[in-house]
Structures are given as structure tokens and as C-alpha cells.
C-alpha positions in Angstrom: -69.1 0.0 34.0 -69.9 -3.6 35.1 -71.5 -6.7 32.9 -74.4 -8.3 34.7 -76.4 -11.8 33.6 -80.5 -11.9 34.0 -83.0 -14.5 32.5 -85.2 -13.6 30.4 -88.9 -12.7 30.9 -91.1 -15.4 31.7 -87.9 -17.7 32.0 -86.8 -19.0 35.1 -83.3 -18.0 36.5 -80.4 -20.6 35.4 -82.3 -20.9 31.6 -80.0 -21.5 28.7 -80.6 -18.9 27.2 -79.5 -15.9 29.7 -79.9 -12.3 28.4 -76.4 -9.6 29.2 -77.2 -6.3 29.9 -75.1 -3.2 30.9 -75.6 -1.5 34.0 -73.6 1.8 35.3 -72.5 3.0 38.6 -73.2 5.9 40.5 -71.8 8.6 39.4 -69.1 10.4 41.5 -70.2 13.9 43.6 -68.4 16.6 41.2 -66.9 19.8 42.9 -69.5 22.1 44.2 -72.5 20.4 42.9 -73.1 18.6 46.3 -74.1 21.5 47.3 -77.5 21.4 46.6 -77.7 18.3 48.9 -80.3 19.6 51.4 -82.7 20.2 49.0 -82.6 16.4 48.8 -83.8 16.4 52.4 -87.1 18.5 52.6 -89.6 16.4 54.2 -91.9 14.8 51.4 -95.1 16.9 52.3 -96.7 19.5 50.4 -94.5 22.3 51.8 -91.4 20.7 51.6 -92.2 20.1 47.6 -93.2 24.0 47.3 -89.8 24.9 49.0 -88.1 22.7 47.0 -89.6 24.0 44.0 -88.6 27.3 44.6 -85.3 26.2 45.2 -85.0 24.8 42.0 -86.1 27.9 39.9 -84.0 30.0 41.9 -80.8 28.0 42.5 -79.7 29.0 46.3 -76.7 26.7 46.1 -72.7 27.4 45.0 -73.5 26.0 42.1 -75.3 29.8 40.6 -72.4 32.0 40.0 -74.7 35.0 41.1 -73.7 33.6 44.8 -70.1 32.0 43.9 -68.7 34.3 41.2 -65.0 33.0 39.5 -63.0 35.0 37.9 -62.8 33.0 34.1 -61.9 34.0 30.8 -65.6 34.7 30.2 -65.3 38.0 32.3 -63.0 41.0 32.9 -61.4 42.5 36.0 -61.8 45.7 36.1 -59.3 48.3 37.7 -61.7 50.9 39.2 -61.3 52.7 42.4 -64.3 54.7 42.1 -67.0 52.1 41.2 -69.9 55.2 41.8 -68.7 57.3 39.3 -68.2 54.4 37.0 -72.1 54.1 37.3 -72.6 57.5 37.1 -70.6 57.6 33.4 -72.7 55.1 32.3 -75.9 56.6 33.7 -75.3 60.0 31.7 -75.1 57.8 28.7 -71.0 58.0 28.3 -69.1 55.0 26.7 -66.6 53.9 28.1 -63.6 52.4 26.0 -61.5 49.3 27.4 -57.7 49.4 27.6 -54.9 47.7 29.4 -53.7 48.4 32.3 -49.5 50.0 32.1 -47.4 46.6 32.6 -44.9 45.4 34.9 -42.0 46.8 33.1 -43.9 49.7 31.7 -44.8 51.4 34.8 -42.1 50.1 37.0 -40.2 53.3 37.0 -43.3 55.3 36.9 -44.4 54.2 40.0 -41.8 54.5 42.2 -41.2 58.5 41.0 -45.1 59.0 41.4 -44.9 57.6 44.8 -42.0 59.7 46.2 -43.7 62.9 44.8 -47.5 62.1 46.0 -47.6 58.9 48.1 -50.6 57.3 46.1 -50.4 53.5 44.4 -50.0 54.7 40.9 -52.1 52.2 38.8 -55.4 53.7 41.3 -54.5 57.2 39.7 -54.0 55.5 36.5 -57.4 54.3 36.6 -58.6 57.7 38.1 -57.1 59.4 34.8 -58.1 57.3 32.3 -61.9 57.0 33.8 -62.0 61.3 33.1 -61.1 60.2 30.1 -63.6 57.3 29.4 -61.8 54.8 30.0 -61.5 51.7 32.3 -58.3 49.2 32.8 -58.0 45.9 32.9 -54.4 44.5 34.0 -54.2 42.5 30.9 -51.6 42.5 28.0 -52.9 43.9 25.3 -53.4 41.2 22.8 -54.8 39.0 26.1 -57.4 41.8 26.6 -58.3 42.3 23.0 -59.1 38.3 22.4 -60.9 38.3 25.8 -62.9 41.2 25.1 -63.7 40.0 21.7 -64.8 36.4 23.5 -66.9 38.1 25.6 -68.7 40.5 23.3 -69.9 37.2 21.1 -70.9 35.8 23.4 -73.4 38.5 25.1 -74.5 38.5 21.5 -74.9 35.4 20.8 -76.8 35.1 23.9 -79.0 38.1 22.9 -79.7 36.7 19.2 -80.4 33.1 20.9 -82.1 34.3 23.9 -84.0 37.7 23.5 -82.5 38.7 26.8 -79.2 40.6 27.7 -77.1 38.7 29.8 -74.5 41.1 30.7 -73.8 42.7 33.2 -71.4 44.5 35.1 -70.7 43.8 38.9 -70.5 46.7 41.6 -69.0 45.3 44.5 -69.2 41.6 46.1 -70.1 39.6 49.2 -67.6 37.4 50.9 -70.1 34.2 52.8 -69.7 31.1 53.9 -72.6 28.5 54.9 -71.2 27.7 58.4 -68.8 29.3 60.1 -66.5 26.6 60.8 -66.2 26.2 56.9 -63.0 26.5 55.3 -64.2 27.3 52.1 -65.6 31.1 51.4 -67.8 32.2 48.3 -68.0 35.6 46.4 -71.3 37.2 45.6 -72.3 39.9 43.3 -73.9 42.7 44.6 -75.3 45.2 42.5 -76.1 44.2 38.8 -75.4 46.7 36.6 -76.6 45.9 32.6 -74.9 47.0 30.0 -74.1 45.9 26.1 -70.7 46.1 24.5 -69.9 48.5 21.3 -67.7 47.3 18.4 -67.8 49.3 15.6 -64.5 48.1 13.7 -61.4 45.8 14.8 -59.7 49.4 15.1 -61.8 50.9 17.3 -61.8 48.4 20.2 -64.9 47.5 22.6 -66.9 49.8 24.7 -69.2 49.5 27.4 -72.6 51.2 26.9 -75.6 51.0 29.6 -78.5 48.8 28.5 -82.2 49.9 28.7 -82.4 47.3 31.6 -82.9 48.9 35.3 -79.8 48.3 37.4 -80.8 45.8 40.5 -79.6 44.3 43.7 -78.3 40.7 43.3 -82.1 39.4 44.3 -81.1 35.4 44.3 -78.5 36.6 46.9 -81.3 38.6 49.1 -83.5 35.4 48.8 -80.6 33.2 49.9 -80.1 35.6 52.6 -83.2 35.4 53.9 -84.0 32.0 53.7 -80.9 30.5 55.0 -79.5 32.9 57.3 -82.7 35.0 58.2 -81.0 38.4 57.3 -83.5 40.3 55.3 -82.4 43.8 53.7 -85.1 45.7 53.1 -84.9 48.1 50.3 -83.2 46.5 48.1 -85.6 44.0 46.1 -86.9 47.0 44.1 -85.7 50.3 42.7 -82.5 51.5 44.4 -81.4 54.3 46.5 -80.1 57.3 44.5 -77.8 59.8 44.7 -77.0 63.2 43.0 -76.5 61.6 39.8 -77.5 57.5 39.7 -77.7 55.0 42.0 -76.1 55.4 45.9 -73.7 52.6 45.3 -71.6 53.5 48.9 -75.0 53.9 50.5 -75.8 50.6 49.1 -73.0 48.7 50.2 -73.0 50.1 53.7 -76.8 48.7 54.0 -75.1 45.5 53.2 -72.5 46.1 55.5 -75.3 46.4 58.6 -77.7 43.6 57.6 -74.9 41.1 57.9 -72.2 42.3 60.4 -73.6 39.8 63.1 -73.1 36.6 60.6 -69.5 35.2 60.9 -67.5 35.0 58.0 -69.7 37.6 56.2 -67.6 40.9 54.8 -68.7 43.3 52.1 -65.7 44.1 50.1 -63.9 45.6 47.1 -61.5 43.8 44.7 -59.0 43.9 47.0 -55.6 42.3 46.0 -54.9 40.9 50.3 -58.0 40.2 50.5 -58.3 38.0 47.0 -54.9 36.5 48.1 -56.0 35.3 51.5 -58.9 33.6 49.7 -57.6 32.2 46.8 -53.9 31.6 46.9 -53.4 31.8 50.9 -50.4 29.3 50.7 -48.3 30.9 48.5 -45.9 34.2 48.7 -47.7 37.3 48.3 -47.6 38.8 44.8 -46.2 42.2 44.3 -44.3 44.4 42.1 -43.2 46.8 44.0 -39.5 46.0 45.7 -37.9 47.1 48.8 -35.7 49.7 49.4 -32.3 48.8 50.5 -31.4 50.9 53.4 -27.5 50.9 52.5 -28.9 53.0 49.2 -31.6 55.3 50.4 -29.7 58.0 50.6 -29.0 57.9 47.1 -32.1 57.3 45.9 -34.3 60.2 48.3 -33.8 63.5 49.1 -34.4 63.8 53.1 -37.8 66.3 52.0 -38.8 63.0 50.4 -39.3 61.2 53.7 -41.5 63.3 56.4 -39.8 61.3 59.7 -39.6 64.1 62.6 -38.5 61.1 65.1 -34.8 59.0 65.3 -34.7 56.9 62.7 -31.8 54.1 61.0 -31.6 52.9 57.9 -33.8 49.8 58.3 -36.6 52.3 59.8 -36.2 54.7 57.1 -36.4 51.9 54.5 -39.2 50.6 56.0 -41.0 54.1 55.3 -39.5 54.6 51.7 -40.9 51.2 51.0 -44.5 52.3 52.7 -44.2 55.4 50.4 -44.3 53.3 47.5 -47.4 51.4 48.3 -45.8 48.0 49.2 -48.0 45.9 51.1 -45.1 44.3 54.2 -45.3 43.1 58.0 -42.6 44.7 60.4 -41.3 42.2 63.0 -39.6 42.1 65.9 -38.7 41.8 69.5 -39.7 44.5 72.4 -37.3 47.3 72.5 -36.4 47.5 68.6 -38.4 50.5 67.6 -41.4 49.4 65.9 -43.1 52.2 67.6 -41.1 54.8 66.8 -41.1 53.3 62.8 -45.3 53.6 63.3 -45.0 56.9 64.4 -42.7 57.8 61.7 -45.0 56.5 59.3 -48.1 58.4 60.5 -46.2 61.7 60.4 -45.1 60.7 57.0 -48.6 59.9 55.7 -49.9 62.9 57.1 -47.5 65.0 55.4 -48.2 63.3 51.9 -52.1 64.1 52.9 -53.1 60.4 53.8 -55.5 59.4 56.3 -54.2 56.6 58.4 -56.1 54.0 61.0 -54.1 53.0 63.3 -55.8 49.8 65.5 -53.9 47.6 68.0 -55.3 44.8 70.1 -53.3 46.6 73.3 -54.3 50.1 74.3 -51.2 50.5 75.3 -49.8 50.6 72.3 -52.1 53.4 71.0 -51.3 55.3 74.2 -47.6 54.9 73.1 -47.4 55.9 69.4 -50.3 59.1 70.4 -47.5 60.5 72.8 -45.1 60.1 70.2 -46.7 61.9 67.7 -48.1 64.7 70.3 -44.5 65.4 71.6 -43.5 66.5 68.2 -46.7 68.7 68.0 -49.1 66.4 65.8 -51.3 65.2 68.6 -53.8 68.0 67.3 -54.1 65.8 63.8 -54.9 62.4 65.8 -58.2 61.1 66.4 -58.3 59.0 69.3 -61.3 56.4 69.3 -60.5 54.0 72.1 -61.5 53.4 75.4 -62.4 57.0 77.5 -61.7 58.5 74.3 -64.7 57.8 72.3 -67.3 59.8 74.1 -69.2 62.1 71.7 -68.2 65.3 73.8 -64.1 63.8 73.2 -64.2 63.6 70.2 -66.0 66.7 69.2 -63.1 68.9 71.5 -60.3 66.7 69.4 -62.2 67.6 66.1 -62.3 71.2 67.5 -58.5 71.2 68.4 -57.5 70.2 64.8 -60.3 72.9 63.5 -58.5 76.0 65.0 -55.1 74.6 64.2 -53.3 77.5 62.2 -50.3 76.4 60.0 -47.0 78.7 61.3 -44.2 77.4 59.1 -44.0 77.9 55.2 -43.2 75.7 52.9 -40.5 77.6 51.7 -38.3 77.7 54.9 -39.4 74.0 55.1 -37.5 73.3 51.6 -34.2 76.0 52.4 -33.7 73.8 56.0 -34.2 70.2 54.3 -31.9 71.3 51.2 -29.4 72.4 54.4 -29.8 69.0 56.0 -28.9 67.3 52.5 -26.1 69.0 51.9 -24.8 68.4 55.5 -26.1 64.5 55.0 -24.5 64.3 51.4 -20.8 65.7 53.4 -20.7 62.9 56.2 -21.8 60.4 53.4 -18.6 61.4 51.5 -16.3 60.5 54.6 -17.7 57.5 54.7 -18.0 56.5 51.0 -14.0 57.5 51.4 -13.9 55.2 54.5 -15.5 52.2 52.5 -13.1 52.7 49.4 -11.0 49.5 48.2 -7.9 50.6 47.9 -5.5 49.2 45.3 -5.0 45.9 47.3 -8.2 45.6 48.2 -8.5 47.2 51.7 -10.4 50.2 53.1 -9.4 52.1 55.6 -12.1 51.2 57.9 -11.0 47.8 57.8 -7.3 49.0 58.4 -8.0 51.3 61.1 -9.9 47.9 62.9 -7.2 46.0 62.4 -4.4 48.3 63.4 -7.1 49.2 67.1 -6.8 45.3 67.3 -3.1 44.7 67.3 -2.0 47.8 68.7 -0.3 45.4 71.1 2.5 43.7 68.2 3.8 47.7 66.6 6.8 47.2 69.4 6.9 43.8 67.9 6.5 44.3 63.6 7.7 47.0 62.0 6.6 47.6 57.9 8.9 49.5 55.6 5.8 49.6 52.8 6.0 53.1 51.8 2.2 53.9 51.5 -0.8 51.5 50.8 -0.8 51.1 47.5 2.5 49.2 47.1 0.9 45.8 47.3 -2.1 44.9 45.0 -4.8 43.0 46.2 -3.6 39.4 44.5 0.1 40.3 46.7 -1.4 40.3 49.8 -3.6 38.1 49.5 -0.1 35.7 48.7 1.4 37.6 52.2 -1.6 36.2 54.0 -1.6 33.0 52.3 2.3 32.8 53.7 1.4 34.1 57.6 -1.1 31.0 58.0 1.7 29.1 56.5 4.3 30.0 59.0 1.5 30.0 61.7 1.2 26.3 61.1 4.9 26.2 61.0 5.4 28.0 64.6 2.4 26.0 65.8 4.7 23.0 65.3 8.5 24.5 66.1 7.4 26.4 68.6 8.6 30.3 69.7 11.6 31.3 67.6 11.8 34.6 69.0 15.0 34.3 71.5 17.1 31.5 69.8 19.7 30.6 67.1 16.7 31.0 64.7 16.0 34.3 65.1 19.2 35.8 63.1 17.5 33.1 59.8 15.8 35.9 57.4 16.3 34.2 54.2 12.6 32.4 53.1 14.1 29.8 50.6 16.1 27.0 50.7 18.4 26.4 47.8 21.9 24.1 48.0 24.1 27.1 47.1 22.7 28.8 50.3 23.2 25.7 52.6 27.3 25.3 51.5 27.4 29.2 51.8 26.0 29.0 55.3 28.4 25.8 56.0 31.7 28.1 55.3 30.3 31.1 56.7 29.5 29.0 60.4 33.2 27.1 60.0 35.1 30.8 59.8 32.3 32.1 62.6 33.8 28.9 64.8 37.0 29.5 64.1 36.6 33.5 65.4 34.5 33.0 68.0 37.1 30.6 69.4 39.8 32.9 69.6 37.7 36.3 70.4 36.8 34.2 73.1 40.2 33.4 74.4 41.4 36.9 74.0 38.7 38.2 75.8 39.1 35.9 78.5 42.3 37.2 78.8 41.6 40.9 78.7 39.0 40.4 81.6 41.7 39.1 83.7 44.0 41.6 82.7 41.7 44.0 83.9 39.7 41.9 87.0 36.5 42.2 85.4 34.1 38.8 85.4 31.5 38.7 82.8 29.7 35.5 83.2 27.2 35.7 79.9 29.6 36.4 77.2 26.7 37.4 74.8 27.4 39.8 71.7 25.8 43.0 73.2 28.9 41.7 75.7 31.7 42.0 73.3 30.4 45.2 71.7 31.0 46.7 75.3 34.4 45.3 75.6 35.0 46.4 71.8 33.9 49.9 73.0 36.2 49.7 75.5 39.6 49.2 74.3 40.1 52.6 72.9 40.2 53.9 76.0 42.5 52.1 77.2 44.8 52.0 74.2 45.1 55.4 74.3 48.3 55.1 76.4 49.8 53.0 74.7 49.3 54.5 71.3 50.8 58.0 73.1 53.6 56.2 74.2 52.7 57.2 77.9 52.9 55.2 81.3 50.2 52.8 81.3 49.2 50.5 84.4 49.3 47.5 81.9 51.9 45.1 81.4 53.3 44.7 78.4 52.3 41.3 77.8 48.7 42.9 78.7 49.3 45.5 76.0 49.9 42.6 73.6 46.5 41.1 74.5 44.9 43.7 74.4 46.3 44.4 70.7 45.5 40.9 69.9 41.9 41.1 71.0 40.9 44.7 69.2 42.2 42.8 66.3 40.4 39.4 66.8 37.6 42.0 68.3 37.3 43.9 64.7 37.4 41.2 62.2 35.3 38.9 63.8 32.4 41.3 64.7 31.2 41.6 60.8 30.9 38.3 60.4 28.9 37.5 63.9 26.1 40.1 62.4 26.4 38.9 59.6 23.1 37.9 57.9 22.8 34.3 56.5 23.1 34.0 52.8 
């Protein structure tokens, strides 16, 4: 908002007495409503008004939710994987009651047991159940669904009262468009218009949905949109619609819709698909899903191996990669050449065929195609595959492969099937017990897998270290964690002494100092002086007694010597001729004597 001075009328400019007016901008372009624009630029000649006319009784822009539909509080998703017999229902005049869809933490469990037994997403057989019964779900908490519902029943009444004219409908499918293809942006389009009125007898009884006396139609503003800005015109479908057994040929519908606009870029007829609404609306953030993955360190406790159909080698990772497919997660395998995502592919198609699925498998390489077909036909399922790719798609092929699976005859029973996979999970459930007893802490915290690594690795030091422990539970795991804690301790220490093995240090086993041990080891190394001194002297003597020369005097020396004198004392304690003289004999006496009381205390340990 600005302020602006004029004159008066009939004044000139710059009179005294000037007149204030308020004048307002432009307004701003709001979201989605420029895009209407080119309407703007018709030429100004009688057939550009007519066109733009028409425009403007029939809104061809984003603006007209009949070509950009939102999901808002004003509507409900509903769960429905059969959107033909839905119509059908309605068409025989059934009503069809509202509920919520099981929750999160409701049908958590539920799912995964219903996937291991029948491989289908459980909240579609949810939906297929409960539409038997009459019912549709909407995957809204209950108190959520029952105020929405309520919103939008006053609404379509209010309308009706206000209006004369029923203004609800349901939708049957949508068209994903863009106007260009190098546009970002992409809009949803209602298909088939289905009219129906809501039922509310009592708070009790809930909201149904009833048809109305209207005719179900094609989405016409989206057929005249098609045709005048992308010169696609479906014929067939501005007037009544094809039928079926029992309504209207929704699927045939939808695949005319498919043809007309194959050629268009960015055109795609689709379900409510929950990648598909992802990619569109919320592209940049994680993918949302309830369904978890299976840890492959559990699977075998969690399936039996009749649960998972995978004739080909297999790990862990592979087999949790099909256990988590068998659920109905939605996931990406990745990884390098030579990591077996071929074989997992082929695992998962023999799976899927054995839970009755139908799988497409596409690749942008034929070579990959070629390489998961000769998987599956070594292990005899080649007869089940369609191949429709490259030579293999001529009409005769592929009426000889339909042929092949025709005649197939089924040799094994199911019963031997069952005895042989209860064998094989016995003889699973046996190796997984060596291993559980493998992987068991002991009582300090060890298993013997980790032992047995460690004792392969330093089988090199058992000359070296000897331990006295008497089994493996004498040390708890806060001990030897203490005993480790003291080796990188002492490895520091050696790091910084150097090799004790070999010196004066070796004979040291005490680990802590205390004064009463130094003055202990002070009087023990003063008598150990005093001995060595004279066991030296005596044995100096007794070598030349005897004219033996023993230049390293160690103690494995002396015991030799020691050993020795008996032998030749025994002489001289028989009081027979000996060779020695008897100042020898004295020596040798005098050194047997030194010999014996000072060996206890050279081995003996330090305090």
C-alpha cells in the first residue's frame, strides 16, 4: 500500500488544496493460479475470445482439481486393490461401510506371519476381506477417520441442500501429466467419476457409501484438455461407458487411456501406488515403510528352511534379502560385479514362483536376462519362464514356451517336499548348535572361537608361556580384563628396559615392591656373595685337582660338578685307594659342602 498526492478536478497541479488518495499494488502471482496465463494471450479476434470463453467455463488449467487432484482433509484414500469390483458392489446397489485400516502396531505381527505363509502384502488381503464383506479401508486412526468422514458427509450435503446438485464423487484411477516435458512439476487427474451419496443413519452406525442416481462418466474436462492442448483425442469415452459382465469395464477403460497417451512424455495412467506417490510428492525424503528387514544373523530362528523356496547357494545376506522380499518390503540390492546379485534374482523368482507369484523381470542388458534364465533352467524351472526379449518374442516363441509350461506334469508331492525340508532343519538346527556353543561367553567373557584364534595366532610363544589356570572359568571377565590391563603395562615397561629374558632379571618374579622385600633381598644377595665367593674358590680348586678347565662357570656348571663328587667320594668314603691326594680329598670335602649349602640359596626365588 503506497499514499499518492493528485489535484483536484478542474484545479491545476501544485493547488493548495491537494486531494490524498490510496492506491494498491499488484498483487503477487499465488501458487498454481499463473497457470491460466496463456489464456491471457489469445489474439484479440473473435476466435481467440470464443476460445477463451470456453476456457473459462471449462477451467483447462491446474487450477480445477478435476486435472490437479490433492489429497486434503475434504477427501478419503481409499485402500482398494480391486477398484472394478468396488464399482460393481455399488452397481448392484450394496453399501458399502467405511472402517480403518489395522494400524502400525496392530498388524505389525500379523503381517509378517501372513507373509511367510502366503507371500501377499497383508493390508491388500485386508482390503480384499473386508470388501466381501462390504467394506472399504482407509489407513486412518479411527477417531481421524470418523471426524473426516463426518466433515465430508456435511459437506456433500450441504452442497446438495445449497446447490441441487450432488457433488460427490468417488475417483477410479488417475492420470499422472505434465504440460511440457522438461517440467519438474507433475499433476494428478481423475479418471473415471463415479457418484455416489453418503448414509448416516446414527452416530453408531458409521458412514456408508451408496451409488447416486447419477450416470458414472469419464473425467470429460480432462478429455477436453487432452484434446485441445496435446491433440490426444479418446474416443469413446465422452458418453456412456464400456461395460462389463456386471458394470462398467473399468481395466478396459484404463488401458484405452493407457494407448491414447503412451506417445506423450511424462504421461502414466496409474493406481494409488505408494513408490509412485513417493517419487511425486515427497521424492527427497527416506522412503516410508513399516515393514523391517530381516537380520541375517537371526533368520534361522525366525524361518523354517520350507519357508524360503531358494534351490540355488545362498548366505545369510542373500537369504535375508529374500525373507525381507517375502514380506513385501519395497528395497534396492547393490553391489559390485561378482557379488551374487544374480544368483539372489534367481532365488527370488524361484521363491515367488513357489508362493504362486508372477514376476517381471526387465533389465536394460540382455545379458543379464540371458544369465538369471540359465540359472533358473539349470535347476529345471526354465519351463515356467517367459522369455520376451530380443529373438525371443516372435509369436511362434512364445507360443512353444507357453506350450512347454502347458504339458509340464508336477512329479514330486508335497508331502516328500515337507519330510526332506523337516530333514534339512533338523540337520541346519544341529550345526547351528555347534556354533551357538562356539559363540558362547564363557565366564570371563571369552568364546571359544575367539580362543581357538588366538591360540592359531600365537602358537609360536607355548615353548615360551606356560598357564597353570586349571580350566577357563577360573578367571571372570572383570580379572582378565585386569591381566590385560597389566600385559600392556609391562609391554610399555619392556618397550623401555628392553629384553629381560637372559639376564640378572629374569630370576625377579615378585610384582610389588614393598621396603620389607628390598632389606630381605639386601641380606639374601650379601649371604649369596659371601657363598658364591667360596664355592668359587673350591671349585677352582677341584678343577685343578682333577685337570678339568671350565671357562663359563654358570650354575647349570656347578650342578654338573655337584653331580659329580659322589663319584668320586666313593673312595674315600670306602676307605679304599683313591688317585687323590689327601689334601685333594679335603677339597673336595670342602667343596660338596660349600657345593650343598650354597646351591638353595643361588635358586632361591627373591622375596
Amino acid at each position: 500500500m503506497g499514499l499518492k498526492t493528485e489535484s483536484a478536478p478542474g484545479e491545476p497541479a501544485g493547488a493548495d488544496s491537494p486531494s490524498i488518495s490510496l492506491t494498491l499494488e499488484d498483487a503477487p502471482a499465488l501458487p498454481d493460479f499463473d497457470e491460466g496465463v496463456e489464456d491471457e494471450m489469445l489474439p484479440e479476434m473473435p476466435h481467440g475470445r470464443l476460445e477463451r470463453w470456453q476456457r473459462k467455463l471449462l477451467d483447462l488449467s491446474a487450477r480445477n482439481p478435476l486435472l490437479n487432484h490433492r489429497s486434503t482433509k475434504a477427501s478419503l484414500k481409499i485402500i482398494c486393490p480391486d477398484p472394478g469390483l468396488l464399482e460393481d458392489k455399488l452397481a448392484e446397489g450394496a453399501r458399502i461401510s467405511i472402517q480403518p485400516a489395522p494400524q502400525p502396531s496392530i498388524r505389525s505381527q500379523d503381517e509378517e506371519i501372513h507373509r511367510r505363509r502366503t507371500g501377499e502384502k497383508i493390508t491388500d488381503e485386508y482390503a480384499r476381506d473386508a470388501l466381501d464383506k462390504k467394506q472399504v479401508l482407509v489407513d486412518l486412526a479411527p477417531e481421524e477417520l470418523a471426524n473426516r468422514a463426518v466433515g465430508v458427509y456435511r459437506k456433500a450435503q450441504t452442497a446438495l441442500q445449497e446447490g441441487g446438485a450432488n457433488t460427490l464423487y468417488l475417483a477410479l484411477g488417475f492420470l499422472l501429466w505434465k504440460r511440457d516435458e522438461k517440467d519438474e512439476r507433475r499433476f494428478q487427474a481423475l479418471l473415471i467419476l463415479l457418484p455416489v451419496t453418503l448414509e448416516r443413519k446414527s452416530v453408531r452406525s458409521g458412514i456408508k457409501i451408496l451409488a447416486h442416481d447419477d450416470e458414472l462418466r469419464f473425467n470429460t474436462t480432462l478429455l477436453e484438455m487432452l484434446r485441445k492442448d496435446f491433440l490426444i483425442d479418446i474416443k469413446g469415452l465422452d458418453g456412456a461407458l464400456p461395460e462389463d459382465h456386471s458394470g462398467v469395464d473399468v481395466s478396459g477403460i484404463w488401458n484405452t487411456v493407457r494407448k491414447a497417451v503412451k506417445e506423450a512424455p511424462g504421461f502414466e495412467v496409474v493406481r494409488e501406488n505408494a513408490i509412485v506417490q513417493h517419487l511425486i510428492d515427497t521424492p527427497r525424503d527416506p522412503y516410508p515403510s513399516d515393514i523391517s528387514f530381516v537380520d541375517g544373523h537371526h533368520i534361522d530362528r525366525q524361518f523354517k528352511p520350507s519357508d524360503l523356496l531358494a534351490p540355488l547357494p545362498a548366505d545369510s545376506s542373500q537369504m535375508a534379502a529374500i525373507a525381507t522380499a517375502d514380506r513385501g518390503k519395497d528395497f534396492i540390492i547393490i553391489g559390485p560385479p561378482g557379488t551374487g546379485k544374480s544368483q539372489t534374482i534367481s532365488n527370488l523368482i524361484a521363491h515367488m514362483l513357489g508362493k504362486g507369484k508372477t514376476v517381471l523381470f526387465v533389465s536394460e542388458k540382455t545379458a543379464a536376462l540371458e544369465v538369471v534364465y540359465r540359472r533358473l533352467n539349470d535347476i529345471g524351472l526354465g519351463r515356467f519362464c517367459l522369455e520376451l526379449h530380443s529373438n525371443k518374442a516372435r509369436k511362434a516363441d512364445v507360443l512353444s514356451q507357453l506350450r512347454a509350461a502347458w504339458d509340464t506334469r508336477q512329479s514330486e508331492k508335497a508331502k516328500g517336499w515337507e519330510k526332506e525340508a523337516e530333514k534339512l532343519r533338523e540337520l541346519r538346527d544341529q550345526l547351528n548348535l555347534v556354533v551357538d556353543r562356539l559363540h558362547l561367553p564363557r565366564r570371563n567373557g571369552m568364546t571359544a572361537h575367539y580362543a581357538i584364534g588366538v591360540k592359531v595366532r600365537d602358537e609360536n610363544l607355548a615353548s615360551r608361556l606356560t598357564l597353570s589356570w586349571p580350566t577357563a572359568d577360573h578367571h571372570d571377565e572383570e580379572r582378565l580384563a585386569a591381566m590385560r590391563t597389566a600385559v600392556e603395562n609391562l609391554k610399555i615397561q619392556v618397550a623401555a628396559v628392553g629384553e629381560v629374558s637372559g639376564t640378572s632379571f629374569q630370576l625377579v618374579t615378585e610384582g610389588e615392591w614393598s621396603p620389607q622385600w628390598e632389606a630381605g633381598i639386601v641380606k639374601v644377595a650379601r649371604r649369596l656373595s659371601s657363598a658364591a665367593s667360596a664355592t668359587d674358590r673350591a671349585c677352582a680348586s677341584f678343577l685343578d685337582a682333577v685337570g678339568i678347565s671350565i671357562p663359563d662357570r654358570s650354575l647349570e656348571r656347578l650342578d654338573a660338578v655337584s653331580e659329580l663328587l659322589p663319584f668320586l667320594l666313593i673312595p674315600i668314603e670306602n676307605k679304599q685307594p683313591s688317585l687323590l691326594s689327601l689334601m685333594d680329598k679335603i677339597e673336595l670335602r670342602l667343596l660338596r659342602k660349600l657345593l650343598s649349602s650354597s646351591r638353595p640359596m643361588l635358586r632361591r626365588k627373591p622375596l
